[in-house]
N, C-alpha and C positions, 0 to 999 in steps of 0.2 A: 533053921534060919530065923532070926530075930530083928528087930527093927526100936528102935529108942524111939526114936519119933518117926509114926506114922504117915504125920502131917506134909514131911517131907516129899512125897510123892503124891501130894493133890497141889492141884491150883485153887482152891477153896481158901478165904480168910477164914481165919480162927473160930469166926461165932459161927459157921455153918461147916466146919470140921466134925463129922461125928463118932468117927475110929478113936477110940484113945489107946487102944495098943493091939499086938498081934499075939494072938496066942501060938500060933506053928505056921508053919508054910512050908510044904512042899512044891514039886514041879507043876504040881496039878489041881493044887487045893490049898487054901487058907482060912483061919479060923481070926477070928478077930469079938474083941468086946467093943461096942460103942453105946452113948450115951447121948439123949436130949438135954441142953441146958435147959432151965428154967425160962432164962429168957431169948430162949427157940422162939423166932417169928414165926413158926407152925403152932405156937403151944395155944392150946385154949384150953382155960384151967384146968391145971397142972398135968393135961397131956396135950399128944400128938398122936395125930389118924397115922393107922399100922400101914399105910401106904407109903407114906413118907420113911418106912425103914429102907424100902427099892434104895433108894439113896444113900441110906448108910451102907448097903452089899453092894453098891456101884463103886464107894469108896473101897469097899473091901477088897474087889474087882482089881481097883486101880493100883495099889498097896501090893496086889500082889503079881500085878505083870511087871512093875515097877521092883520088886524084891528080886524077882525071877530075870530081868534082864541085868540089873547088878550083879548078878550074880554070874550069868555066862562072860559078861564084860573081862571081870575078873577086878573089878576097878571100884571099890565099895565107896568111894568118893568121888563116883562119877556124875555129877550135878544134870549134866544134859538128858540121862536116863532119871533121872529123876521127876525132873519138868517137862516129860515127851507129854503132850495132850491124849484124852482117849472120850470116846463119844459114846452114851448109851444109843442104839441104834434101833433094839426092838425089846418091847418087852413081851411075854405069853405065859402061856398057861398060870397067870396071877392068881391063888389061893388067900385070903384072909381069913385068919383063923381068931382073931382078935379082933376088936374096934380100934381100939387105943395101947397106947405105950405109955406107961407115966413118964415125966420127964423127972431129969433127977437120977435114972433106974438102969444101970446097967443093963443090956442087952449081948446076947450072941449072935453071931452071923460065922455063917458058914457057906462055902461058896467054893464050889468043884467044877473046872473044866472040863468040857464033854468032849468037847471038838476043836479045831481051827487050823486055819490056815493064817499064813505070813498078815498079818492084819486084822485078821477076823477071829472069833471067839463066839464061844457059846458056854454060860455059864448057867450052873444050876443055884440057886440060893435058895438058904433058909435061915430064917431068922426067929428066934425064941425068945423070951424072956422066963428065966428062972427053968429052962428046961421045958417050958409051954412054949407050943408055936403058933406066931403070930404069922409069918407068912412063908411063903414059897410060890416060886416063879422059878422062868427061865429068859435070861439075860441075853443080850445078842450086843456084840461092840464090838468097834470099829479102833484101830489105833495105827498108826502111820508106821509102816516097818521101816 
């Protein structure tokens, strides 16, 4: 399953967009690359705290319940699946492996459903740069069935 534009599936403006595209997605998992701009209001010269990636795998998160409901719909221009909201709701077992992220610097995120029910979800995330990992957690959200 592929996606042109990611962006499609956040309610985020553009300057706080951080998915630039999808690399695979399955039923149960999504891999995605994203990226700090430069002029990221997180950036303090020329990075961003590896905590602030939570946000880009929340993105990731979203991207891919958002891929995964078009896709039972049967309807790949179904705009309302697109714009459904979804809430991070807990975050745990938070690991930093990093300080910083440069901005400017391609990142990977990866991001596997463990569990859920009609609404709820629990995702694992990990996010790397260049094959180094900068973080891992586990994801808990909410989303209106």
């Amino acid at each position: 399953m592929t996606v042109d534009t990611p962006a499609q599936f956040l309610p985020h403006g553009a300057a706080m967009v951080y998915v630039q595209s999808v690399l695979a997605c399955t039923a149960d998992s999504c891999s995605c690359v994203a990226r700090f701009a430069t002029d990221n209001p997180f950036a303090r010269r020329g990075r961003v705290r590896s905590y602030i990636t939570v946000e880009a795998a929340a993105q990731a998160i979203a991207i891919h319940e958002g891929l995964n409901e078009v896709t039972a719909d049967g309807a790949e221009d179904n705009a309302s699946s697109r714009s459904k909201i979804g809430y991070l709701v807990a975050l745990s077992d938070l690991e930093l492996h990093q300080a910083h992220v440069p901005v400017d610097c391609d990142f990977e995120i990866a991001v596997q459903r463990n569990a859920s029910v009609p609404g709820l979800a629990v995702y694992e995330i990990h996010v790397a740069v260049d094959g180094n990992p900068v973080a891992t957690a586990s994801l808990k959200t909410f989303r209106a069935p």
